[in-house]
MDTraj code that builds the backbone (N, CA, C; nanometers):
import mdtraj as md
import numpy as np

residues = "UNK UNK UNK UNK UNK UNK UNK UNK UNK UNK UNK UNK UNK UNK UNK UNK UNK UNK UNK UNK UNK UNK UNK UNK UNK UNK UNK UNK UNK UNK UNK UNK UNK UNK UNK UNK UNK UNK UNK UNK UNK UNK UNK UNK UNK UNK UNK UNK UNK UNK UNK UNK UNK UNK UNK UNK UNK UNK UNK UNK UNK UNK UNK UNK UNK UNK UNK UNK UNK UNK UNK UNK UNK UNK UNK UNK UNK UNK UNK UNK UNK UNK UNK UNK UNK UNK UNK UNK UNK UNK UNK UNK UNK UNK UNK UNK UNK UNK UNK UNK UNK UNK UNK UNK UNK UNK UNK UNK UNK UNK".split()
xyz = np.array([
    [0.0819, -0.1190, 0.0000],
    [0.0000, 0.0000, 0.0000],
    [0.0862, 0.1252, 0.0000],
    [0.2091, 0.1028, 0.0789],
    [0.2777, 0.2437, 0.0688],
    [0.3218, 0.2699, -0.0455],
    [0.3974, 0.1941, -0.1255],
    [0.3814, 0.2387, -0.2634],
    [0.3703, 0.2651, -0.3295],
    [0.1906, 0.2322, -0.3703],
    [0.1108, 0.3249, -0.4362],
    [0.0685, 0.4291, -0.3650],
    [0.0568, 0.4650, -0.2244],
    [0.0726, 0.5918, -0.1919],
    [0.1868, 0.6845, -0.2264],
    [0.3279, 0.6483, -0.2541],
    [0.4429, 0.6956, -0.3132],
    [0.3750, 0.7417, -0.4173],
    [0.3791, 0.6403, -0.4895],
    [0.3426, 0.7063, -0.6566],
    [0.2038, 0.7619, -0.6646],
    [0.0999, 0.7782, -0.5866],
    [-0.0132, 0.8565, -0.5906],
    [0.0565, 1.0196, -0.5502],
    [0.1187, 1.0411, -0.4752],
    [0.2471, 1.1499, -0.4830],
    [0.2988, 1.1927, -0.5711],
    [0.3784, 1.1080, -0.6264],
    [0.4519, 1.1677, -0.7225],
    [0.3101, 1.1878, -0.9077],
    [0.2449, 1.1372, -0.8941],
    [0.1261, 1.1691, -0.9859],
    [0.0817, 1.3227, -0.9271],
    [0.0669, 1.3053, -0.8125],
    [-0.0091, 1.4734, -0.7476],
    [0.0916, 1.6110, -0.7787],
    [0.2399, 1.5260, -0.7764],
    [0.3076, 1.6587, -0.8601],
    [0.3082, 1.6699, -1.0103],
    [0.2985, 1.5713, -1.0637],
    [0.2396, 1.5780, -1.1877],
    [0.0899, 1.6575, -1.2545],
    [0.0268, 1.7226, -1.1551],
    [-0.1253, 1.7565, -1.1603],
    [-0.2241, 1.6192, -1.1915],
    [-0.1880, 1.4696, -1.1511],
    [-0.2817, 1.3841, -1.1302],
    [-0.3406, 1.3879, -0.9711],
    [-0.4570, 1.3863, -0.9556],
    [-0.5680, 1.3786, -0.8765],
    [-0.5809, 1.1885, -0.8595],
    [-0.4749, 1.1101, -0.8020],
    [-0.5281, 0.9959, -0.7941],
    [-0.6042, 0.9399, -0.6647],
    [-0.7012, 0.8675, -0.6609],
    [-0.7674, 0.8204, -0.5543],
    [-0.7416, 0.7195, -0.5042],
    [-0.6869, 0.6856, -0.4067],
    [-0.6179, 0.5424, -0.3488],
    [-0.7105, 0.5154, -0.2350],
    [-0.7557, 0.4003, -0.2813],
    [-0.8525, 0.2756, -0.1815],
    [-0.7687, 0.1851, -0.1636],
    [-0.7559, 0.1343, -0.0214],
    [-0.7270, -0.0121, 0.0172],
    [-0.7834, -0.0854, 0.0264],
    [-0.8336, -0.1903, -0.0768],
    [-0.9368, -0.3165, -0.0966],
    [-0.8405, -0.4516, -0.0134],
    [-0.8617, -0.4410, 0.1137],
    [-0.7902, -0.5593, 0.1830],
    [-0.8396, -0.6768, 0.1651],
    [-0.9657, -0.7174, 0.1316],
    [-1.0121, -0.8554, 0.0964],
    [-1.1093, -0.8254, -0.0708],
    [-1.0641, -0.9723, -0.1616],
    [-1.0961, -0.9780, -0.2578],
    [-1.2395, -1.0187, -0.2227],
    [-1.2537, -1.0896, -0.1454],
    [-1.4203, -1.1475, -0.1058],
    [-1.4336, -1.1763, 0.0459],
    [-1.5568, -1.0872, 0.1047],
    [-1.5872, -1.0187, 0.0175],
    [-1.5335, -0.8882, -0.0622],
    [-1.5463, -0.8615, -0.1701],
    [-1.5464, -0.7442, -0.2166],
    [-1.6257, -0.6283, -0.2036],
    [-1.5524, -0.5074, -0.1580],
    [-1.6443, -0.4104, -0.1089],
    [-1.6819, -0.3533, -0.2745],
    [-1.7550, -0.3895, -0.3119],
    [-1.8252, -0.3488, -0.4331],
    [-1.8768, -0.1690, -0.4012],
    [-1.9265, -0.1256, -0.3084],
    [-1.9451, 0.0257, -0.2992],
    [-1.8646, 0.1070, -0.3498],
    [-1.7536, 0.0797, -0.2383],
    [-1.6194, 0.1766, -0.2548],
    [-1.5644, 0.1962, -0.4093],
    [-1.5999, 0.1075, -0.4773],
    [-1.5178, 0.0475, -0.5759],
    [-1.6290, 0.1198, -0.6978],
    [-1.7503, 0.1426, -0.7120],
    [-1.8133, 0.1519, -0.8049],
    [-1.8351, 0.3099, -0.7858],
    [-1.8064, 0.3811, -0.6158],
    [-1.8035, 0.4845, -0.6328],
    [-1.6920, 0.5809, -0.6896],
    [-1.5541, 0.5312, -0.6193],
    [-1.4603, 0.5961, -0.7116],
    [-1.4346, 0.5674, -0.8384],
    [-1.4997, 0.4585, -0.9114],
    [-1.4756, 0.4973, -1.0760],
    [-1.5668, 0.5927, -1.1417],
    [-1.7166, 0.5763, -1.0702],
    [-1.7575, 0.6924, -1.1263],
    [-1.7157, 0.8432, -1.0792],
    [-1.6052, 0.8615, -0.9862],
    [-1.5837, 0.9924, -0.9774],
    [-1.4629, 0.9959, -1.0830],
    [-1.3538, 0.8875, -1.0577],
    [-1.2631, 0.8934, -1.1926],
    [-1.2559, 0.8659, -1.3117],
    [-1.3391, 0.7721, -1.3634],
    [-1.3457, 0.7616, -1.4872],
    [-1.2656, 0.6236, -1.5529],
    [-1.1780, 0.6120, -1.4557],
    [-1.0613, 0.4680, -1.5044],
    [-0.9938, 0.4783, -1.3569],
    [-1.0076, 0.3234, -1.3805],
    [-0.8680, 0.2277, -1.2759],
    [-0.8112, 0.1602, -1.2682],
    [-0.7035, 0.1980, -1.1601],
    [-0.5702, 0.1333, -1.1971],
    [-0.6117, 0.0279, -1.0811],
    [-0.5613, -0.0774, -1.0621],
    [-0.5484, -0.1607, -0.9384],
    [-0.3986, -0.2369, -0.9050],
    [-0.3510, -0.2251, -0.8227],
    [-0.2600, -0.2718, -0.8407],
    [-0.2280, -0.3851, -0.6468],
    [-0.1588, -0.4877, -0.7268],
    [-0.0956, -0.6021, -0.6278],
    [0.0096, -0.6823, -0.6484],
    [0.0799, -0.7363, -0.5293],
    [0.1855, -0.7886, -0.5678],
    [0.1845, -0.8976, -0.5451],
    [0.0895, -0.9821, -0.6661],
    [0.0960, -1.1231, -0.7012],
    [0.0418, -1.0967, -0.8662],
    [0.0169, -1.2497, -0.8767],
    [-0.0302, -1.2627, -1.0074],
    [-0.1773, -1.1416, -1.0440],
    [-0.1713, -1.0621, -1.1582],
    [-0.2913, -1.0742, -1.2105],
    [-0.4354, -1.1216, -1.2515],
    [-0.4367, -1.2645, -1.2727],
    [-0.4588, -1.3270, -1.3157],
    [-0.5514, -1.3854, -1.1596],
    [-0.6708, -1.3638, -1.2032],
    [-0.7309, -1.4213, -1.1065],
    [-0.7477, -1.3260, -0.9446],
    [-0.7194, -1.1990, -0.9613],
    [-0.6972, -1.1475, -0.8445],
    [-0.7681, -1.0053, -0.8395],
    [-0.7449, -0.8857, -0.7531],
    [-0.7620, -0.7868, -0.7434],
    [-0.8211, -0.7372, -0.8678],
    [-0.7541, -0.7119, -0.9897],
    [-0.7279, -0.6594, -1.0784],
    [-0.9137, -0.7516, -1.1264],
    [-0.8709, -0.8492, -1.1483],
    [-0.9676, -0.9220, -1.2164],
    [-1.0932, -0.9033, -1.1585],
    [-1.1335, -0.8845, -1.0033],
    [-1.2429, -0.9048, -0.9464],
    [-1.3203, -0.7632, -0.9618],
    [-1.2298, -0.7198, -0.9401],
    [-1.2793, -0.5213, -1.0490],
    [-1.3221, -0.5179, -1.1534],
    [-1.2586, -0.6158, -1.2331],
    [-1.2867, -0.6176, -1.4164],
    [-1.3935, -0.6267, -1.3945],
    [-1.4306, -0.7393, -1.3427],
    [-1.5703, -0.7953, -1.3733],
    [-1.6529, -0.7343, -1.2737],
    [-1.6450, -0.6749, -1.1899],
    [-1.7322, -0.5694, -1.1204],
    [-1.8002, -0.4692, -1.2115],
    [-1.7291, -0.3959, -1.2281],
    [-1.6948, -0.3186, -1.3023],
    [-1.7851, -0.3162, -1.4739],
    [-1.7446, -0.3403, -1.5453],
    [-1.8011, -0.4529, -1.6655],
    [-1.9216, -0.4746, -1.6525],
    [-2.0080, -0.5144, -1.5423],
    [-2.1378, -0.5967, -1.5364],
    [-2.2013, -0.4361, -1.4497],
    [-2.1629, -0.3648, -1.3918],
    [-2.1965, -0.2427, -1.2972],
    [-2.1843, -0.1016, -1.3714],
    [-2.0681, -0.0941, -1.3891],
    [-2.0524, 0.0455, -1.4597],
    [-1.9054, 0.0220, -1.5554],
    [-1.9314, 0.0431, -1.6959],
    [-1.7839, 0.0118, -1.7708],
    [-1.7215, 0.1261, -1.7328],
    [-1.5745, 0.0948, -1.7444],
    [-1.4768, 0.1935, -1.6476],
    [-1.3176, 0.1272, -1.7327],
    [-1.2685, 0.1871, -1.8087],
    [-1.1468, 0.1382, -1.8331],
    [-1.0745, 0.1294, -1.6839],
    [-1.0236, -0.0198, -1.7256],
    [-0.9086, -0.0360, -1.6194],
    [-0.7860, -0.0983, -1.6721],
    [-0.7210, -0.0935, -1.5587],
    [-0.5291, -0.0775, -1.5812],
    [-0.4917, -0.1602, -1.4588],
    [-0.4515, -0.2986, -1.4655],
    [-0.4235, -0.3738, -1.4243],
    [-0.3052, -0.4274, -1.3890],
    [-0.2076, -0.4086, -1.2547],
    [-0.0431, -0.3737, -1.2438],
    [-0.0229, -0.4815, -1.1357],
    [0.0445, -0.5719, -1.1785],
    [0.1175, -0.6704, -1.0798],
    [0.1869, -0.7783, -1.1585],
    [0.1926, -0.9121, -1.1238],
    [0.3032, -1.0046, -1.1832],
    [0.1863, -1.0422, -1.3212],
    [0.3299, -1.0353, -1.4208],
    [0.1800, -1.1359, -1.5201],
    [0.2163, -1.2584, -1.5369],
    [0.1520, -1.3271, -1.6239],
    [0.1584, -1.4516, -1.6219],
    [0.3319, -1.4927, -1.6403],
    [0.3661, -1.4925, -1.5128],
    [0.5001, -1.5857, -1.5430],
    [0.5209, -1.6227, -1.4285],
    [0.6498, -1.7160, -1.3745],
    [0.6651, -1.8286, -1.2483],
    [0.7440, -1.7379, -1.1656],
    [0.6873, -1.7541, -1.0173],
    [0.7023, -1.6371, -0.9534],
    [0.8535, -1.6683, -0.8576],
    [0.9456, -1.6000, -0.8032],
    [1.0928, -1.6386, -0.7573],
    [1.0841, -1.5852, -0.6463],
    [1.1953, -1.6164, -0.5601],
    [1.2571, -1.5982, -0.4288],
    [1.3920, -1.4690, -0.4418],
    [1.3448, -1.3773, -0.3664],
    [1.4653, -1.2762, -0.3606],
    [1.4328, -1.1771, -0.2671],
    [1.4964, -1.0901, -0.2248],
    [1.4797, -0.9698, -0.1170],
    [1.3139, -0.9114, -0.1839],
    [1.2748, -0.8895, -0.0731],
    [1.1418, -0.8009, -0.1368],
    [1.1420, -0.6899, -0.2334],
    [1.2454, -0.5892, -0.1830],
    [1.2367, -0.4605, -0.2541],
    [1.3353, -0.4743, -0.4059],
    [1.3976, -0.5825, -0.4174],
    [1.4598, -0.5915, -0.5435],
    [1.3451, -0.6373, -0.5863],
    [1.2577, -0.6942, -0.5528],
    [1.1697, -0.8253, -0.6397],
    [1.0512, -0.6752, -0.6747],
    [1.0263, -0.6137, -0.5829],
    [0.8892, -0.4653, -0.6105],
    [0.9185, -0.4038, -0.7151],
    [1.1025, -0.3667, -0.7025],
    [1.1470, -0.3393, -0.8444],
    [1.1587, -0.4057, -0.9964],
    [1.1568, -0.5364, -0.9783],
    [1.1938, -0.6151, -1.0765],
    [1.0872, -0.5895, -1.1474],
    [0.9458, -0.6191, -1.0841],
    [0.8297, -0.6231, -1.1413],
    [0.7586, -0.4703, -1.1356],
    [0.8376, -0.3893, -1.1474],
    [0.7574, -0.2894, -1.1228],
    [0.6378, -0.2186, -1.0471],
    [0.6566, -0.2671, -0.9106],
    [0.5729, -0.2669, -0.8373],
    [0.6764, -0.1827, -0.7344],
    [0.7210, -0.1216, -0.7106],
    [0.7954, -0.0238, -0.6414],
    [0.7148, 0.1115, -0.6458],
    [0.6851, 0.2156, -0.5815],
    [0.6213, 0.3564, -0.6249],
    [0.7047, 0.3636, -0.7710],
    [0.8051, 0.3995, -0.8212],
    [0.8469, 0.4730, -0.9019],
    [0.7491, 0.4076, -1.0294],
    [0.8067, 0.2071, -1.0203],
    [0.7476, 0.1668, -1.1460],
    [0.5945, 0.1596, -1.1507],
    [0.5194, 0.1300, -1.0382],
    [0.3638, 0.2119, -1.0787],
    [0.3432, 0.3282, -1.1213],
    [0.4304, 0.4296, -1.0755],
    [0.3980, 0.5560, -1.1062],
    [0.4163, 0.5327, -1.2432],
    [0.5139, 0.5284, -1.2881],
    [0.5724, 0.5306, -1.4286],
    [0.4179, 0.4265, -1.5784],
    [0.4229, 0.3187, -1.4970],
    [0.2712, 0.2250, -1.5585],
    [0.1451, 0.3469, -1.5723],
    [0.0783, 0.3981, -1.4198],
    [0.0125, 0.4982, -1.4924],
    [-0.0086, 0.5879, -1.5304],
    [0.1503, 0.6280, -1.5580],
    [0.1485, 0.7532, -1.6611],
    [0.1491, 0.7325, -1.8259],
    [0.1570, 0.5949, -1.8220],
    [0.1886, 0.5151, -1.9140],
    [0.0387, 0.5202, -1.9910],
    [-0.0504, 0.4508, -1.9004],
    [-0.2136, 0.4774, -1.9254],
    [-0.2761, 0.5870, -1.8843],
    [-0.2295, 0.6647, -1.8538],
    [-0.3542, 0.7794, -1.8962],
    [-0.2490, 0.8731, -1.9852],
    [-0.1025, 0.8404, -2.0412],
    [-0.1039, 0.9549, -2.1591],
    [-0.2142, 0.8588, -2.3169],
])
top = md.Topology()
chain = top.add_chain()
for i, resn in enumerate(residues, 1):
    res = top.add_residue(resn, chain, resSeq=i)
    for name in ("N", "CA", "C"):
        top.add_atom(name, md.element.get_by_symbol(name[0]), res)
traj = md.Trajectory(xyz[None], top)
């Protein structure tokens, strides 16, 4: 979570306005929180540090999709076999460090 609070920072000096929710459980899913800030933003990012695939990212899609369409931007491991190493090399590897989220959604919303 601190992380993307980092890079919700460094977006705010950028003149991005990002909204950071902590969705601590996939299920249940707080479906409120979630359907209210896309309609105040317009698109979301979600981001975790595991697979994609089946997770956070995904349980939004399809929230989302069936509730209110909302481009989203989906940031964590993708499909590949996951390794053993210091944490903060590994946040970096995968871009999950503030800098490399930040950098992902500047990526999607230019």
């Amino acid at each position: 979570m601190s992380e993307a609070l980092d890079a919700a920072k460094k977006l705010q000096e950028d003149g991005v306005d990002a909204e950071v929710i902590n969705i601590h459980t996939i299920k249940p899913l707080d479906e409120e929180i979630i359907l209210e800030s896309a309609g105040k933003t317009g698109k979301v990012v979600t981001v975790e540090e595991h697979s994609i695939i089946g997770g956070l990212g995904s349980a939004v899609s399809e929230l989302l999709s069936e509730k209110l369409p909302t481009p989203v931007k989906r940031i964590g491991i993708y499909d590949t076999y996951g390794e053993s190493g210091p944490a903060l090399e590994l946040l970096k590897k995968y871009k999950l460090d503030a800098d490399g989220i930040y950098e992902q959604i500047k990526e999607y919303l230019d």
